[in-house]
PyMOL Python script that loads the backbone (N, CA, C, O; Angstrom):
from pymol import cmd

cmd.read_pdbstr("""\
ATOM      1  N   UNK A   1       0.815  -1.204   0.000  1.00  0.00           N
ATOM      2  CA  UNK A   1       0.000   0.000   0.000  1.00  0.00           C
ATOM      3  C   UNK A   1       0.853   1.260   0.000  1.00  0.00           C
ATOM      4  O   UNK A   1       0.498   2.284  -0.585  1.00  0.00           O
ATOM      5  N   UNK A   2       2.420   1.102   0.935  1.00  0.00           N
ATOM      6  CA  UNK A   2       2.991   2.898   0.913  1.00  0.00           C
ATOM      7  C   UNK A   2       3.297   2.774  -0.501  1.00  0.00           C
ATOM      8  O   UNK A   2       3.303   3.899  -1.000  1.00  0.00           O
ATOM      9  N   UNK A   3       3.671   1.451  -1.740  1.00  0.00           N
ATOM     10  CA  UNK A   3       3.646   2.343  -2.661  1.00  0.00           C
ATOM     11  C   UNK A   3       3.149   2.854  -3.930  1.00  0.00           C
ATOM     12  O   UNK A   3       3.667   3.450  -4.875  1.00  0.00           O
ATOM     13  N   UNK A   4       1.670   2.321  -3.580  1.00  0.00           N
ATOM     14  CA  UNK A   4       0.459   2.714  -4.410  1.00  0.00           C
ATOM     15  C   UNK A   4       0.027   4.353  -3.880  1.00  0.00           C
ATOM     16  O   UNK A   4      -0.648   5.167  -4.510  1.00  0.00           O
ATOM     17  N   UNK A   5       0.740   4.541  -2.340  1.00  0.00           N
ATOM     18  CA  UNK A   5       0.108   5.939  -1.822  1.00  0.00           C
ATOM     19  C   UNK A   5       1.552   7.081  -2.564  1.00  0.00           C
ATOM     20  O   UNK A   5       1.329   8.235  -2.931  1.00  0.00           O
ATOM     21  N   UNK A   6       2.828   6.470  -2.632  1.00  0.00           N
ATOM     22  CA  UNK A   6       4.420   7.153  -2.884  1.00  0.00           C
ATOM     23  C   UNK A   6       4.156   7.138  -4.658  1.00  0.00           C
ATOM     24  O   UNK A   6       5.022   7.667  -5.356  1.00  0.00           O
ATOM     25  N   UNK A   7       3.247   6.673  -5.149  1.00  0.00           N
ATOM     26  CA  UNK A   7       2.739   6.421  -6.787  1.00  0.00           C
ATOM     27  C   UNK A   7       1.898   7.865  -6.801  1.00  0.00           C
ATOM     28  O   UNK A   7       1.912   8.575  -7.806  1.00  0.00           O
ATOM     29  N   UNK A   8       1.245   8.192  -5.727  1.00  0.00           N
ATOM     30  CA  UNK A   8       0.424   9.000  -5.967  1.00  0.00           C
ATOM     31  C   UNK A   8       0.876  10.787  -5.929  1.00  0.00           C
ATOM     32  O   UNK A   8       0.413  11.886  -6.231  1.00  0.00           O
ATOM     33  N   UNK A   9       1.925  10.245  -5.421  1.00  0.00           N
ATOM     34  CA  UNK A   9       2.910  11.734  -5.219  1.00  0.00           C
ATOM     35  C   UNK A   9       3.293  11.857  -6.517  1.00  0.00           C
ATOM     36  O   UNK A   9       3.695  13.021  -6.507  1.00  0.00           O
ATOM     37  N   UNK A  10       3.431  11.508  -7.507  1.00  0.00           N
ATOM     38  CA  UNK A  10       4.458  12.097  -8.826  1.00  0.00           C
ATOM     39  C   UNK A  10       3.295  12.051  -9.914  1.00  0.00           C
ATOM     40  O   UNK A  10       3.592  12.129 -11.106  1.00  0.00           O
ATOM     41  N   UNK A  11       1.634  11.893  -9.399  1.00  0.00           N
ATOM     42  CA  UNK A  11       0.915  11.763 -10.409  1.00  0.00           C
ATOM     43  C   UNK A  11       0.869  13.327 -11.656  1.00  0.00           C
ATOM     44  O   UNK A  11       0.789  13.508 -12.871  1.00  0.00           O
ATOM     45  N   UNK A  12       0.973  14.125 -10.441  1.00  0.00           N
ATOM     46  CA  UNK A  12       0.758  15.575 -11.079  1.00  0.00           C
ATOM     47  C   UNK A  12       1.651  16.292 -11.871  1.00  0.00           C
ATOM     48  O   UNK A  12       1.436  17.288 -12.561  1.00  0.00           O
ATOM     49  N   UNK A  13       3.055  15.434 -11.622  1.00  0.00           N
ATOM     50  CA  UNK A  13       4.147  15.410 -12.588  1.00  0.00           C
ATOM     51  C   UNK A  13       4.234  14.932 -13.557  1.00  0.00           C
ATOM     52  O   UNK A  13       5.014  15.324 -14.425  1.00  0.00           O
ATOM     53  N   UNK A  14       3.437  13.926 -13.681  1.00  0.00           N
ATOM     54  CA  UNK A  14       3.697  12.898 -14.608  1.00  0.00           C
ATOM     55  C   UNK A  14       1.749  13.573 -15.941  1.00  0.00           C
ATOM     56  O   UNK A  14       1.322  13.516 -17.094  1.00  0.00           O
ATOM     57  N   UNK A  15       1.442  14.005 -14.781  1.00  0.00           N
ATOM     58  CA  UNK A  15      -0.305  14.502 -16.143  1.00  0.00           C
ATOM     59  C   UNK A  15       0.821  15.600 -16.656  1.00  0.00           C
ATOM     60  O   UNK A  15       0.914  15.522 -17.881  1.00  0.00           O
ATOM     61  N   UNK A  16       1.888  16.806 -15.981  1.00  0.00           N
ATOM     62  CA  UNK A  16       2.510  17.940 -16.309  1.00  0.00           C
ATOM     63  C   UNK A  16       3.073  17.213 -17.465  1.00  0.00           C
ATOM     64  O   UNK A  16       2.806  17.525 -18.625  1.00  0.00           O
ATOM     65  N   UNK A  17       3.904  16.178 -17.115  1.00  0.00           N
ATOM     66  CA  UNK A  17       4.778  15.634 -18.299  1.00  0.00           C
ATOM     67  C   UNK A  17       4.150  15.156 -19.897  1.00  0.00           C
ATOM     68  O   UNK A  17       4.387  15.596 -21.022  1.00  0.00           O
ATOM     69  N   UNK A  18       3.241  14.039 -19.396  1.00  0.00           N
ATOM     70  CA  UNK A  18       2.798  13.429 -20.592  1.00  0.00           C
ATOM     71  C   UNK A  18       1.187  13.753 -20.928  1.00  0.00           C
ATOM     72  O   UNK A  18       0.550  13.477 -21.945  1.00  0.00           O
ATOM     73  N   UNK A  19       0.819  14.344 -19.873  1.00  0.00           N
ATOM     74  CA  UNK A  19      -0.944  14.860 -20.258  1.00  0.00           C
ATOM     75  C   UNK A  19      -1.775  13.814 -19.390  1.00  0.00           C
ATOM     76  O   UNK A  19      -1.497  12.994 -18.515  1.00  0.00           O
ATOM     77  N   UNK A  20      -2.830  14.196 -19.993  1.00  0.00           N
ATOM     78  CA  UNK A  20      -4.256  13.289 -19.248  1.00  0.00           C
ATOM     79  C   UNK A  20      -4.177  12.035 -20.460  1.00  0.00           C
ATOM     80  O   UNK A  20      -3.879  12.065 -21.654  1.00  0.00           O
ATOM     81  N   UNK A  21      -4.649  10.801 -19.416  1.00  0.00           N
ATOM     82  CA  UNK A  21      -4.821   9.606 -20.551  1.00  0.00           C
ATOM     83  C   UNK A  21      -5.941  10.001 -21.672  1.00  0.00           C
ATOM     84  O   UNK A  21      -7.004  10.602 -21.515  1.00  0.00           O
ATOM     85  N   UNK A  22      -5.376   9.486 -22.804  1.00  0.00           N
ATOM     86  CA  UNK A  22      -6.075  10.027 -24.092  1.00  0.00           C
ATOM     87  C   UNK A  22      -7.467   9.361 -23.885  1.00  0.00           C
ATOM     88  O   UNK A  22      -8.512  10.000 -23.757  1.00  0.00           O
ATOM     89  N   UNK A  23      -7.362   8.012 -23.867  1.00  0.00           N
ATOM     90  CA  UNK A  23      -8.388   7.037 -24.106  1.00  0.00           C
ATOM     91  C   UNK A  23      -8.082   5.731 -23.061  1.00  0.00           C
ATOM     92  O   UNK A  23      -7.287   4.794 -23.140  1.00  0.00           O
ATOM     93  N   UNK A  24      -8.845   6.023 -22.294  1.00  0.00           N
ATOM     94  CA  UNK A  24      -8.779   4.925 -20.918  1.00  0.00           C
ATOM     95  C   UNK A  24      -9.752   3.365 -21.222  1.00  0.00           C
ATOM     96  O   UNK A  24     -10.832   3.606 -21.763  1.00  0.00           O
ATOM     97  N   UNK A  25      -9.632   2.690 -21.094  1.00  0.00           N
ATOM     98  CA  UNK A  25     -10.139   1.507 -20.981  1.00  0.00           C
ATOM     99  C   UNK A  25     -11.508   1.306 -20.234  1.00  0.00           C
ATOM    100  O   UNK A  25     -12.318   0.429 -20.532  1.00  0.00           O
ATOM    101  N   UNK A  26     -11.656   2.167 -19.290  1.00  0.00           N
ATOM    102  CA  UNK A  26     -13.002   2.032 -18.726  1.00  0.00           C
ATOM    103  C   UNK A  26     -14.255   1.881 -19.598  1.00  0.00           C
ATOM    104  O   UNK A  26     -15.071   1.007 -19.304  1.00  0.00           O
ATOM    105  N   UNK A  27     -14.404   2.478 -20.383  1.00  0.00           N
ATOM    106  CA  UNK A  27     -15.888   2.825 -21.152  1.00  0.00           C
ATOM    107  C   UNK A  27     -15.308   1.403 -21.832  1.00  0.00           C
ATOM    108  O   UNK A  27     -16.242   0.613 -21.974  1.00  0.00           O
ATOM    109  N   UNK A  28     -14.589   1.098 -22.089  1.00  0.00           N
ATOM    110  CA  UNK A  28     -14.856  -0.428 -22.992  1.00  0.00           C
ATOM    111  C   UNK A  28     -15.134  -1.218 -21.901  1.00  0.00           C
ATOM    112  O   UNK A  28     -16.092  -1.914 -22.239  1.00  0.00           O
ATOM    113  N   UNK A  29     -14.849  -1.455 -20.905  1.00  0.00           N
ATOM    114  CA  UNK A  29     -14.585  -2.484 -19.894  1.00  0.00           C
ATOM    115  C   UNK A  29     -16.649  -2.387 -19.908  1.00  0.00           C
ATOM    116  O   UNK A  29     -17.368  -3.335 -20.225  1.00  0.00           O
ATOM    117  N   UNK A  30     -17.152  -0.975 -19.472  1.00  0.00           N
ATOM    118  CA  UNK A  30     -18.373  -0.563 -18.876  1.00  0.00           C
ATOM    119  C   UNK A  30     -19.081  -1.858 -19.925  1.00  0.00           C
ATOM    120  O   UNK A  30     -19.441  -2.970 -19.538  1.00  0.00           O
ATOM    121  N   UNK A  31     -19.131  -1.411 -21.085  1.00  0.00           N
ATOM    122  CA  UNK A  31     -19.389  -1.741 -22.502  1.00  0.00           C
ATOM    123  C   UNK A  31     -19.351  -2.985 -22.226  1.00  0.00           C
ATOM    124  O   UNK A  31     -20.402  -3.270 -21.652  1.00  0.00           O
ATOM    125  N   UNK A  32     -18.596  -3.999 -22.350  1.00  0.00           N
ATOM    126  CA  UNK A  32     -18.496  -5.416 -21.804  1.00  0.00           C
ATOM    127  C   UNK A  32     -19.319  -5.993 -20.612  1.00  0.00           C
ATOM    128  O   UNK A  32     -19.796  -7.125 -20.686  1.00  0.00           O
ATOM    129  N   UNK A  33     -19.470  -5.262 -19.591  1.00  0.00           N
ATOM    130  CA  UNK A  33     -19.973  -5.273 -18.513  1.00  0.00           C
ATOM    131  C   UNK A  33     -21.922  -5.170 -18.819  1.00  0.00           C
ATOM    132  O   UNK A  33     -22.799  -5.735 -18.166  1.00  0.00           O
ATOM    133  N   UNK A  34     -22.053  -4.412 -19.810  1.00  0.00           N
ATOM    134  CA  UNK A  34     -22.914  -4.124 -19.778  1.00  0.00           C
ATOM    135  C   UNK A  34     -23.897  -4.985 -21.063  1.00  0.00           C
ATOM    136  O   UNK A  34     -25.127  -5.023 -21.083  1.00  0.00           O
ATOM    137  N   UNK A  35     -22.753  -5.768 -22.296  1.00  0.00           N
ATOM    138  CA  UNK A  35     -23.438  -6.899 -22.660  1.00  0.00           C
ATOM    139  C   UNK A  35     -23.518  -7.881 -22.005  1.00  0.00           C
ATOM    140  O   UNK A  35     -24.533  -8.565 -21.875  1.00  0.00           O
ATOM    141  N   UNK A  36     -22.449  -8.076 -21.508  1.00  0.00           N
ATOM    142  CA  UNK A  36     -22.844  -9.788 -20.508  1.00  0.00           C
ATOM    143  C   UNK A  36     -23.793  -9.443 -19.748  1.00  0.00           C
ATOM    144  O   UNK A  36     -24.672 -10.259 -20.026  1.00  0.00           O
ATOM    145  N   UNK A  37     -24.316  -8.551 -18.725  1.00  0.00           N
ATOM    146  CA  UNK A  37     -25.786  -8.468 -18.255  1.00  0.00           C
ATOM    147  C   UNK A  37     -26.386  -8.579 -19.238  1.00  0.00           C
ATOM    148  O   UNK A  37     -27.288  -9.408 -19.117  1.00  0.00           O
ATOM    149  N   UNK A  38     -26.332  -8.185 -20.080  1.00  0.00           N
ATOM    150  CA  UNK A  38     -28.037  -8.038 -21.161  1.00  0.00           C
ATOM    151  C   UNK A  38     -28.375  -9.544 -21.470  1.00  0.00           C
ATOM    152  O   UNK A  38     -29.480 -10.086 -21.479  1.00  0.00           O
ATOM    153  N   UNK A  39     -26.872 -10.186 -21.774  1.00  0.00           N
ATOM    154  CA  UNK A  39     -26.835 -11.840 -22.610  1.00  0.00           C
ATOM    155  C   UNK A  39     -27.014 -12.145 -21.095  1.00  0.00           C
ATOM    156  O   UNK A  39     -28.212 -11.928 -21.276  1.00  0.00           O
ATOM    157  N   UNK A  40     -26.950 -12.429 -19.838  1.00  0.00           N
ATOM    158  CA  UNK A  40     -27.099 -13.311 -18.714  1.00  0.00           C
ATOM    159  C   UNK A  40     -28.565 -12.880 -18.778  1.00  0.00           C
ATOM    160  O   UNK A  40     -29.272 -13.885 -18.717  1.00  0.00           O
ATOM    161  N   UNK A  41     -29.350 -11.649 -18.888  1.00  0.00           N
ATOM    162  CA  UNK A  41     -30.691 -11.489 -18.931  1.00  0.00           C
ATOM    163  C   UNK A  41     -31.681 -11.904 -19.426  1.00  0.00           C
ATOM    164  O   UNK A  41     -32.811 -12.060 -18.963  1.00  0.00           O
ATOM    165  N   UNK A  42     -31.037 -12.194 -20.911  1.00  0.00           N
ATOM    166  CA  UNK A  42     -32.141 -12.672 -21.827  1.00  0.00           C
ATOM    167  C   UNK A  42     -31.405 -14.777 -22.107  1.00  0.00           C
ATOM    168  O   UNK A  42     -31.689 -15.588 -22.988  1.00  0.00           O
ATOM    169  N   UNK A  43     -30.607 -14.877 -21.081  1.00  0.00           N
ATOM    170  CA  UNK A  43     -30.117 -16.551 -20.869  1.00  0.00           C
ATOM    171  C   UNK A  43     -31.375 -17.240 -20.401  1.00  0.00           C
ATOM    172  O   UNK A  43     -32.358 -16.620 -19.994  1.00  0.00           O
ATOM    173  N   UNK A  44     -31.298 -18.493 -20.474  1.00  0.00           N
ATOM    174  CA  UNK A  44     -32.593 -19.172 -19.741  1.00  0.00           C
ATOM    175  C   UNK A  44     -32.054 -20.090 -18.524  1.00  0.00           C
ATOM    176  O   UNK A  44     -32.590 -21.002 -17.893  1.00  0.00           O
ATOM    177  N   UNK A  45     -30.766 -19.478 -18.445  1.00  0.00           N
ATOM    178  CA  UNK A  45     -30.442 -19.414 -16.965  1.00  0.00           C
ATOM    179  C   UNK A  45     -29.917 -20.964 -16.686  1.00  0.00           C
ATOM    180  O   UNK A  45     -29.192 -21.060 -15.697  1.00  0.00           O
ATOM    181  N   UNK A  46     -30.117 -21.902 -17.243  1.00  0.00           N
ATOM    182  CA  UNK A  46     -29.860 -23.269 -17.147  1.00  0.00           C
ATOM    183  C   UNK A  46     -28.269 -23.493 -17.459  1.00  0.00           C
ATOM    184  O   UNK A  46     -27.812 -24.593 -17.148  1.00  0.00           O
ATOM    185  N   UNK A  47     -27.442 -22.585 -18.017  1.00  0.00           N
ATOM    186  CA  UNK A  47     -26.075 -23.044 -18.568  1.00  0.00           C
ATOM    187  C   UNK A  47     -25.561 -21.366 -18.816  1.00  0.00           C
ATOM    188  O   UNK A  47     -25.086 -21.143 -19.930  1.00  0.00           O
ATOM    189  N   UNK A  48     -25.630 -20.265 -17.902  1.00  0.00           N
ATOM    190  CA  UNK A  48     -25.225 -18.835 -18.854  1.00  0.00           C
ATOM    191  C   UNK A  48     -24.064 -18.584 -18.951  1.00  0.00           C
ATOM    192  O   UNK A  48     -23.733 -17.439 -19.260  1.00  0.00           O
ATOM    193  N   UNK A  49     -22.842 -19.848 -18.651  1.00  0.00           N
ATOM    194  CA  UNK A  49     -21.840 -19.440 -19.363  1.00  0.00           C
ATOM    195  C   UNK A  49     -21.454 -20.196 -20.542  1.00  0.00           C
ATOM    196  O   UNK A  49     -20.391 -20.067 -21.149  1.00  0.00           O
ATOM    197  N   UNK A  50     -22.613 -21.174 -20.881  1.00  0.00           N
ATOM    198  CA  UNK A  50     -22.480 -22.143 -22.579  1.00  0.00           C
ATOM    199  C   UNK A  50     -22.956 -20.780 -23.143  1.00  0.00           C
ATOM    200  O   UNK A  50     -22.244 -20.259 -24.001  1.00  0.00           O
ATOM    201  N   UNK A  51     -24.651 -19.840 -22.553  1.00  0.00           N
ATOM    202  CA  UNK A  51     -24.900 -19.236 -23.190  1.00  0.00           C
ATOM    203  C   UNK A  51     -24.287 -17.958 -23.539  1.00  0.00           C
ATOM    204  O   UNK A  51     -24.718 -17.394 -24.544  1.00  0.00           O
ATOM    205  N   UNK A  52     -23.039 -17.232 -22.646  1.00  0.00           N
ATOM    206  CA  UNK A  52     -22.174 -16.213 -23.206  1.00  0.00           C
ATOM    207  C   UNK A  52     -21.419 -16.821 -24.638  1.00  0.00           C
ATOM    208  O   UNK A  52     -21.404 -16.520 -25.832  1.00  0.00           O
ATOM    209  N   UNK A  53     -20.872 -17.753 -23.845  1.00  0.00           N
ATOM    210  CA  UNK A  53     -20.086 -18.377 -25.393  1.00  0.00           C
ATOM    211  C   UNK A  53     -20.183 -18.812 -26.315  1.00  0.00           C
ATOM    212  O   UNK A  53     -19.225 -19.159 -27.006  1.00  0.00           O
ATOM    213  N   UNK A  54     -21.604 -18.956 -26.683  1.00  0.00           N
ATOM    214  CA  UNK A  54     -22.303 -18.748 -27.811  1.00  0.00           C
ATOM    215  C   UNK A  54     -23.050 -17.891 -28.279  1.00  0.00           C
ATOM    216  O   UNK A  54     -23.816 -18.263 -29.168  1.00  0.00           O
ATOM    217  N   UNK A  55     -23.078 -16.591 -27.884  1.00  0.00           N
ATOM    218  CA  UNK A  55     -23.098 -15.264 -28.040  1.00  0.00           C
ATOM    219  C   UNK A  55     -21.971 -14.612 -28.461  1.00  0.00           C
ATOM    220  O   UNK A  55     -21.938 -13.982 -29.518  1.00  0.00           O
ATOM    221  N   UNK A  56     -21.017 -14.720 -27.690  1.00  0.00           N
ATOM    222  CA  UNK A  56     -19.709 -13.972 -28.083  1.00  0.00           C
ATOM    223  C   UNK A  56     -19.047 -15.099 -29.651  1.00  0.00           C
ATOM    224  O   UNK A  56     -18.511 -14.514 -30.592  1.00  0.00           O
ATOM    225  N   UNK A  57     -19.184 -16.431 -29.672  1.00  0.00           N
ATOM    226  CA  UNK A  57     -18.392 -16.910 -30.605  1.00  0.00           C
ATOM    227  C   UNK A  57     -19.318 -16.657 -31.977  1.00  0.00           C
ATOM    228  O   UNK A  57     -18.670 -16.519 -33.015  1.00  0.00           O
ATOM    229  N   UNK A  58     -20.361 -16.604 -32.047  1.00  0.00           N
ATOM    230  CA  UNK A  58     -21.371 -16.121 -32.975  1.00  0.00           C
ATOM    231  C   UNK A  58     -21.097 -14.974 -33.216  1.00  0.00           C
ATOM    232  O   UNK A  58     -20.799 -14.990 -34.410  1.00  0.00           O
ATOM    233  N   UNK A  59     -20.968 -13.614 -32.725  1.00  0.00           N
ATOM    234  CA  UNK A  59     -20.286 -12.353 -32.738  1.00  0.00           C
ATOM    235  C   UNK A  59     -19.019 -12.393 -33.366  1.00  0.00           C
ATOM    236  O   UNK A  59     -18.762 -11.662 -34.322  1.00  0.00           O
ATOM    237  N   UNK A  60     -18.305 -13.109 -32.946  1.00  0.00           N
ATOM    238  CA  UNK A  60     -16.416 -12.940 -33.397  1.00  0.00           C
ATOM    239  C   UNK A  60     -16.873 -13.894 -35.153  1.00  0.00           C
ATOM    240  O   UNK A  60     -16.511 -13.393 -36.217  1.00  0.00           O
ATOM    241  N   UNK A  61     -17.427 -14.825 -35.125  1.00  0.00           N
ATOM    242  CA  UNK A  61     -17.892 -15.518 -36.162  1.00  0.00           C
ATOM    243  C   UNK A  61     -18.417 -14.546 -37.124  1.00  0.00           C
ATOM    244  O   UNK A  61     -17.829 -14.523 -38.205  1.00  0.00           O
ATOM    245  N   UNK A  62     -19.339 -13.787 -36.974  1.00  0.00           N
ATOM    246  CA  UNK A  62     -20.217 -12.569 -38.034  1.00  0.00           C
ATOM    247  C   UNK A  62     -18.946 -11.579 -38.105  1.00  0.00           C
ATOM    248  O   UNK A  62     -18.878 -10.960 -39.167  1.00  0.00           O
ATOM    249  N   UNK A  63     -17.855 -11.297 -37.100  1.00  0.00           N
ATOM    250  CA  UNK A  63     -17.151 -10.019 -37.474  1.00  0.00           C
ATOM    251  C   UNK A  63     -16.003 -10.825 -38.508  1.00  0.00           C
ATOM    252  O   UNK A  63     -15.166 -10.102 -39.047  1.00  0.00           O
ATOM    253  N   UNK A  64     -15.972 -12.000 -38.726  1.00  0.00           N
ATOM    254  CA  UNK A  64     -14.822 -12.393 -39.002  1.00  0.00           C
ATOM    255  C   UNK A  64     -14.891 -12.426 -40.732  1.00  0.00           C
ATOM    256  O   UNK A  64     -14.053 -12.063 -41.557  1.00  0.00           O
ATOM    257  N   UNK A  65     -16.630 -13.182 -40.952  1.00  0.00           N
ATOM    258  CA  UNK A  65     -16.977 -13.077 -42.014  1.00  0.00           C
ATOM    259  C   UNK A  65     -17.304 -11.469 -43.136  1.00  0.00           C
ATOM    260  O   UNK A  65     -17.225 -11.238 -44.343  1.00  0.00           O
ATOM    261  N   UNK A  66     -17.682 -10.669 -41.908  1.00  0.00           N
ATOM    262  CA  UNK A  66     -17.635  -9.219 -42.576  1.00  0.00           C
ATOM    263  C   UNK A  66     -16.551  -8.681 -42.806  1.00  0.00           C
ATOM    264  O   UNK A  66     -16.450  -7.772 -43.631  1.00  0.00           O
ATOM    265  N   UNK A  67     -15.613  -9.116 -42.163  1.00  0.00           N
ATOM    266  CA  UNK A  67     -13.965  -8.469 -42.619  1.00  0.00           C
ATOM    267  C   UNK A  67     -13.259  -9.146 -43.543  1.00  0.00           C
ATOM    268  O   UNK A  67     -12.068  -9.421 -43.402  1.00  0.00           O
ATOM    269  N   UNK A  68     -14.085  -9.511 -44.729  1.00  0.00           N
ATOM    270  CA  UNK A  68     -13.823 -10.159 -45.506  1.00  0.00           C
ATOM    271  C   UNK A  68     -12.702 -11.759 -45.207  1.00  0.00           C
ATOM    272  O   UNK A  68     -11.696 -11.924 -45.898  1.00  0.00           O
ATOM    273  N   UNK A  69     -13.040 -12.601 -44.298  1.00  0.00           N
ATOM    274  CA  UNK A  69     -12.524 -13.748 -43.753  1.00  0.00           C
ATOM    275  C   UNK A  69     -12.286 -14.644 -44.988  1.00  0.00           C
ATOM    276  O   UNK A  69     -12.632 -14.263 -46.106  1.00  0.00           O
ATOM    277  N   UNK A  70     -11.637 -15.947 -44.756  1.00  0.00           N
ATOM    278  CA  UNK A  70     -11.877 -16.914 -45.748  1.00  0.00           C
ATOM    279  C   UNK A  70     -11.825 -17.917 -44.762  1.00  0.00           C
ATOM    280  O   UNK A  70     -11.740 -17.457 -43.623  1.00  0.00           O
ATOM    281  N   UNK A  71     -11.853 -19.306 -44.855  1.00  0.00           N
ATOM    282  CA  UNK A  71     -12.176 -20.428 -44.258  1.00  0.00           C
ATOM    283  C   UNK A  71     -12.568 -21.907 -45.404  1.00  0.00           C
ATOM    284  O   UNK A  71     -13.230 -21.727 -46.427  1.00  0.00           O
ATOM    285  N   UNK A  72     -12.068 -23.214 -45.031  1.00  0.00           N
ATOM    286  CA  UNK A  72     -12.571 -24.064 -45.690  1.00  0.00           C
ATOM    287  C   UNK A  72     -14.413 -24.581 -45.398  1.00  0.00           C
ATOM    288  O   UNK A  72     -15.127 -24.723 -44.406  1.00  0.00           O
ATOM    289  N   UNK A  73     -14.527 -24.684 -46.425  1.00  0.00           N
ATOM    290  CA  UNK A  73     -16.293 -24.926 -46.217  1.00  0.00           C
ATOM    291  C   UNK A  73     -16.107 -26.610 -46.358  1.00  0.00           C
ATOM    292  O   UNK A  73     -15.685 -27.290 -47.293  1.00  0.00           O
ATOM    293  N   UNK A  74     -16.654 -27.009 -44.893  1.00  0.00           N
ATOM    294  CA  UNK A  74     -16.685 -28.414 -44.904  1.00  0.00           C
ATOM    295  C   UNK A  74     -17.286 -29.585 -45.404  1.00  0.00           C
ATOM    296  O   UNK A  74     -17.159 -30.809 -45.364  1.00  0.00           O
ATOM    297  N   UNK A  75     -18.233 -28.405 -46.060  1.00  0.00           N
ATOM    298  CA  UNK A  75     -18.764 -29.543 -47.536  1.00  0.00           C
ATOM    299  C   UNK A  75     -17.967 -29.865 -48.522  1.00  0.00           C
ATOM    300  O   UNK A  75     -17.592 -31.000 -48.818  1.00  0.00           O
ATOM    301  N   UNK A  76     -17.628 -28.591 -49.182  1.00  0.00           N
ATOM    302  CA  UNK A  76     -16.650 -29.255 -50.472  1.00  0.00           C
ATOM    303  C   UNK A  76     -15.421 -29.111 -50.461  1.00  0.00           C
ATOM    304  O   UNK A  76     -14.799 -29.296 -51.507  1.00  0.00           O
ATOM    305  N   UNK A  77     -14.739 -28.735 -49.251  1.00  0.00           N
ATOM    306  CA  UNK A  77     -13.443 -28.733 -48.792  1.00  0.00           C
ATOM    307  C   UNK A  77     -12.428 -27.440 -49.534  1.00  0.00           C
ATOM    308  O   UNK A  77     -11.202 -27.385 -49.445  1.00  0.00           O
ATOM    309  N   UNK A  78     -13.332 -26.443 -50.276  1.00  0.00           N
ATOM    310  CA  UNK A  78     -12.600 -25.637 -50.956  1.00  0.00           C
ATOM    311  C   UNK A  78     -12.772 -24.504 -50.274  1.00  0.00           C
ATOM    312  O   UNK A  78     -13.709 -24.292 -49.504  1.00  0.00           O
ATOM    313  N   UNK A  79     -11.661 -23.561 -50.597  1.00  0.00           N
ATOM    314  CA  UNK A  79     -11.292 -22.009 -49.676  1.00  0.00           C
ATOM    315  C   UNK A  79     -12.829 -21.250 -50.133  1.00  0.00           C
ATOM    316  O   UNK A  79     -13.329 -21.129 -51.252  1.00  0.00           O
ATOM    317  N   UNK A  80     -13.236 -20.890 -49.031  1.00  0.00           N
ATOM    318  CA  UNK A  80     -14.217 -19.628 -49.337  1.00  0.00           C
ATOM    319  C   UNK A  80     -13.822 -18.632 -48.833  1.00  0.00           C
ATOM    320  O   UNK A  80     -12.989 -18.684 -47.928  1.00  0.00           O
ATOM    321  N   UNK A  81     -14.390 -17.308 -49.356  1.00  0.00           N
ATOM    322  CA  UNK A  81     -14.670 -16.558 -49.004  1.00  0.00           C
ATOM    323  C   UNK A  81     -15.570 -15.422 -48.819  1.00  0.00           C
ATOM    324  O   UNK A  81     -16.066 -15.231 -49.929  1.00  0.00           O
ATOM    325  N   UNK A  82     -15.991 -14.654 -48.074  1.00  0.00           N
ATOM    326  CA  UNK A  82     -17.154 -14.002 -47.964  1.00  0.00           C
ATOM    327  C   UNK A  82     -17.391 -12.918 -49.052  1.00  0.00           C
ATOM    328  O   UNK A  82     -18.429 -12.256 -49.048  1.00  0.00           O
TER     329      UNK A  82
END
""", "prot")
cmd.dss("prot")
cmd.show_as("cartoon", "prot")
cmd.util.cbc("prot")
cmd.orient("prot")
């Protein structure tokens, strides 16, 4: 703890030096915080961490295909792409 409190002495030197953080992590963290409530809300409560992870892998799945992805299609074993 003295040196999380001896951290706090050079803070005002250090905003003088390099500025205020541009872009902090909080509002994403909030953001995260605030889909997994919505997906634990609308879960049917029997499994809600099968049901995050099939929320989030369905998500990373749709962003992967919109960013123009490719992947083998396991029907005809040839490269696709979106």
């Amino acid at each position: 703890n003295k040196l999380k409190y001896h951290l706090l002495n050079h803070v005002s030197y250090w905003i003088e030096r390099f500025g205020v953080l541009a872009k902090s992590h909080v509002e994403e963290e909030e953001a995260m915080n605030s889909t997994i409530s919505l997906q634990l809300e609308h879960s049917n409560h029997q499994a809600p961490s099968k049901d995050l992870a099939y929320h989030f892998a369905s998500f990373e799945g749709f962003k992967f295909v919109i960013q123009d992805g490719c992947w083998v299609d396991p029907i005809t074993n040839l490269l696709t792409t979106s």
